[in-house]
C-alpha positions, 0 to 999 in steps of 0.5 A: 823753192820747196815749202818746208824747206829753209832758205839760208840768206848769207848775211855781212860778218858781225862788228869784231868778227875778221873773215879770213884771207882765203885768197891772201890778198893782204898776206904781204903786209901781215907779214911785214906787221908780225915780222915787225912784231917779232923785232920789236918784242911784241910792242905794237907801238913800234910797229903802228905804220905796218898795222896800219898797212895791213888794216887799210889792205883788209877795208880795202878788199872788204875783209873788214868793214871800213873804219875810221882809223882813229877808231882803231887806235891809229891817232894823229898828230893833232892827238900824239903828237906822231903822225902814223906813216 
């Protein structure tokens, strides 16, 4: 280490921030999602399983930080009504 000289310490993304997909480990199920986006007019409610796929790829190979689902908007029967697939 050289006096005068700074050290860079990396550091986990910030909450809100989405690191890319170099590698496109979940390029698959974000297809899927903006194709199922595409059909359906951009109505994300219609498309809740796909997203929900896609998020669970991310906390998965920890491009985001794990979640509770019900924090991203991705309630269950005991709220809606519907239960997400």
């Amino acid at each position: 280490m050289n006096p005068g000289k700074k050290v860079f310490q990396a550091k986990a993304p910030d909450k809100g921030s989405f690191p890319l997909d170099h590698d496109g480990e979940c390029k698959e199920f974000m297809v899927q999602y903006m194709k199922c986006l595409q059909q359906n007019n951009n109505s994300n409610s219609k498309c809740r399983p796909e997203s929900k796929r896609y998020l669970e790829c991310r906390m998965d190979r920890e491009l985001m930080t794990k979640e509770d689902f019900e924090l991203l908007g991705h309630h269950t029967a005991l709220h809606t009504g519907k239960v997400d697939r």
